[in-house]
N, C-alpha and C positions, 0 to 999 in steps of 0.2 A: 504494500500500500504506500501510494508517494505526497507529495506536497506540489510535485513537477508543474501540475496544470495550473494548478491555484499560484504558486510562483512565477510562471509565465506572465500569465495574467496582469499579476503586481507590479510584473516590472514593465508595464507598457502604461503602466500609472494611475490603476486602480487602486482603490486601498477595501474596502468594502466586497470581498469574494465569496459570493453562497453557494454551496455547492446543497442539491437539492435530490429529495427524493420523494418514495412513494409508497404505499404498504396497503394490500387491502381490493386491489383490482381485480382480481380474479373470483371471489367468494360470491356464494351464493348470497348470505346477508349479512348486513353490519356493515357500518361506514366504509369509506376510504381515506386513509390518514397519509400526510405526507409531510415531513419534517424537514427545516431551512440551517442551516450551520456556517459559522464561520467562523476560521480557524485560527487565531491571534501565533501560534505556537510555532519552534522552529523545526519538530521533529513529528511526525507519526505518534498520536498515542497505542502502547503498542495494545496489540489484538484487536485491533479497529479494522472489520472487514463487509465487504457483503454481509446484508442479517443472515442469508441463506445459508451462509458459508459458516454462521455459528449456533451452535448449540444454543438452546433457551434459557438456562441458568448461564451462559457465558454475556447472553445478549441483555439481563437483566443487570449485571454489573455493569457491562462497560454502558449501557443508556446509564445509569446510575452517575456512574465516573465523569461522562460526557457533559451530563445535564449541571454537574454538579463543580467543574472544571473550569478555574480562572482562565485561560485559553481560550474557551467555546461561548460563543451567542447562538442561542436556538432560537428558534422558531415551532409552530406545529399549528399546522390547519386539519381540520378534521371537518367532513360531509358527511351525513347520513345518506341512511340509504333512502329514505324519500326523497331526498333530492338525486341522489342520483336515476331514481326512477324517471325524474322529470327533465334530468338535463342530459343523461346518456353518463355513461363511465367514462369517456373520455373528457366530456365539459366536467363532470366531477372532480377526476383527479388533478385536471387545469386546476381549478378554482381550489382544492385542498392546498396544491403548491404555491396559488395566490396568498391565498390565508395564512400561510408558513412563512412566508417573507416578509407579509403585512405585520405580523405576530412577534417577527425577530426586532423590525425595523420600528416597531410601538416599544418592545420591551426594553430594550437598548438605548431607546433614541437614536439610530443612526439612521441612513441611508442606503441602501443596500447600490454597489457600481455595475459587478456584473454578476450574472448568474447561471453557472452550471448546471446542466439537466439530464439528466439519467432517461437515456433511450431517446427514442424519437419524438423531442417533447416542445412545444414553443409556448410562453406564455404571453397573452395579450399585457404586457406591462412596458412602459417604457424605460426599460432598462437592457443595457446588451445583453445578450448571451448565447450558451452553446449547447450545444445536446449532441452530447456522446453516449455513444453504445456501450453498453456494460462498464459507465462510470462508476455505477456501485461496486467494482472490483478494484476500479483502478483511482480514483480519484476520493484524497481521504475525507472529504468534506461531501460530498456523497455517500461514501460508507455507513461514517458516523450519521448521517441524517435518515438512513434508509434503518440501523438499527434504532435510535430514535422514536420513529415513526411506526417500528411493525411494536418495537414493545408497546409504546401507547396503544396502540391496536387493538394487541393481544390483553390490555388491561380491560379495554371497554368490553370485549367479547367476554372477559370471565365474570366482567360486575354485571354483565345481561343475563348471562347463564344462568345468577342468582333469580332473577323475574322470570324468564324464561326455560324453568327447569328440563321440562321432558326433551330437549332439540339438544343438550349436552354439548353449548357453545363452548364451553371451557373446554372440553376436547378436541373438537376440530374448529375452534377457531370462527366459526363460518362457509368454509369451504368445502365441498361437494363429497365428502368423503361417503364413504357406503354407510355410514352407521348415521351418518347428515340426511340422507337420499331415503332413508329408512324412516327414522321420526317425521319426517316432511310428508310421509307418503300416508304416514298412522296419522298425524296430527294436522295436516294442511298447513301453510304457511300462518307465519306471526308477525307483529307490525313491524321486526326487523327484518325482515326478507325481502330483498330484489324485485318487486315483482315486474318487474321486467325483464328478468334471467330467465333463462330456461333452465332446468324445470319449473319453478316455479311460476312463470307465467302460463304452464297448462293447465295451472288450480284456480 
């Protein structure tokens, strides 16, 4: 995991570099979160990788260490899923990573210069930026923002669980897994669910 992009960057006379992510696109229900970071610091903090690439008790420290870390300005936007019923997953996750910026540049007070984007991503904002492919690996300020963003996630999905008991969101999360596809199928959808996903838009 490097500094390389976000140092480019700075030396063409930004100061202000977010490197930006997403967590939550693919599920059947429950929001879609995407967390904003910017990295004051001269070094990688280490184990800061892809969420995917870490274990869930690994990913619960280092968001911990991140959020909690003189170095780091975060951010975090969070959509439900009724709005993303109404504006599509992709205007979703736009507007999660709107709110993420919005969130860092309210709490901070700064200004955000430019901003980093994991995949194929543009935001309607006036501010530069880039969208790289699999920046969640390579780029630390998207690393750190994509685990960020899936913990938050994964927090909403276990505090629903608790209202939501029979769907066993604290297990999978949201996402389509067989034992997911199974209570959806016994119990019909709940006010967290997609209903503009399939399956669940066949209920």
């Amino acid at each position: 995991m490097s500094l390389k992009e976000e140092n480019r960057i700075k030396k063409q006379g930004y100061k202000y570099v977010l490197g930006i992510d997403e967590a939550g696109r693919g599920p059947l229900a429950g929001p879609v979160t995407a967390a904003a970071v910017y990295y004051m610091g001269k070094n990688p903090i280490f184990g800061v990788n892809d969420s995917k690439k870490v274990s869930p008790k690994n990913r619960e420290i280092l968001a911990f260490k991140l959020m909690n870390h003189p170095c780091v300005f975060w951010g975090l936007g969070i959509v439900s899923a009724k709005e993303i019923d109404k504006i599509n997953i992709l205007e979703a996750t736009r507007l999660a990573m709107k709110k993420a910026v919005l969130n860092l540049e309210e709490k901070y007070k700064v200004k955000a210069d430019y901003l980093i984007l994991d995949g194929k991503m543009d935001l309607d904002m006036l501010i530069k930026q880039i969208s790289i492919i699999k920046a969640d690996e390579k780029v630390f300020s998207c690393s750190a923002s994509s685990i960020i963003a899936k913990v938050a996630r994964d927090k909403i999905m276990i505090e629903m669980s608790k209202k939501y008991k029979e769907y066993y969101f604290e297990k999978h999360k949201g996402y389509g897994t067989k034992l997911h596809l199974e209570m959806i199928k016994k119990y019909g959808p709940c006010p967290l669910h997609r209903k503009s996903f399939k399956p669940i838009s066949d209920y």
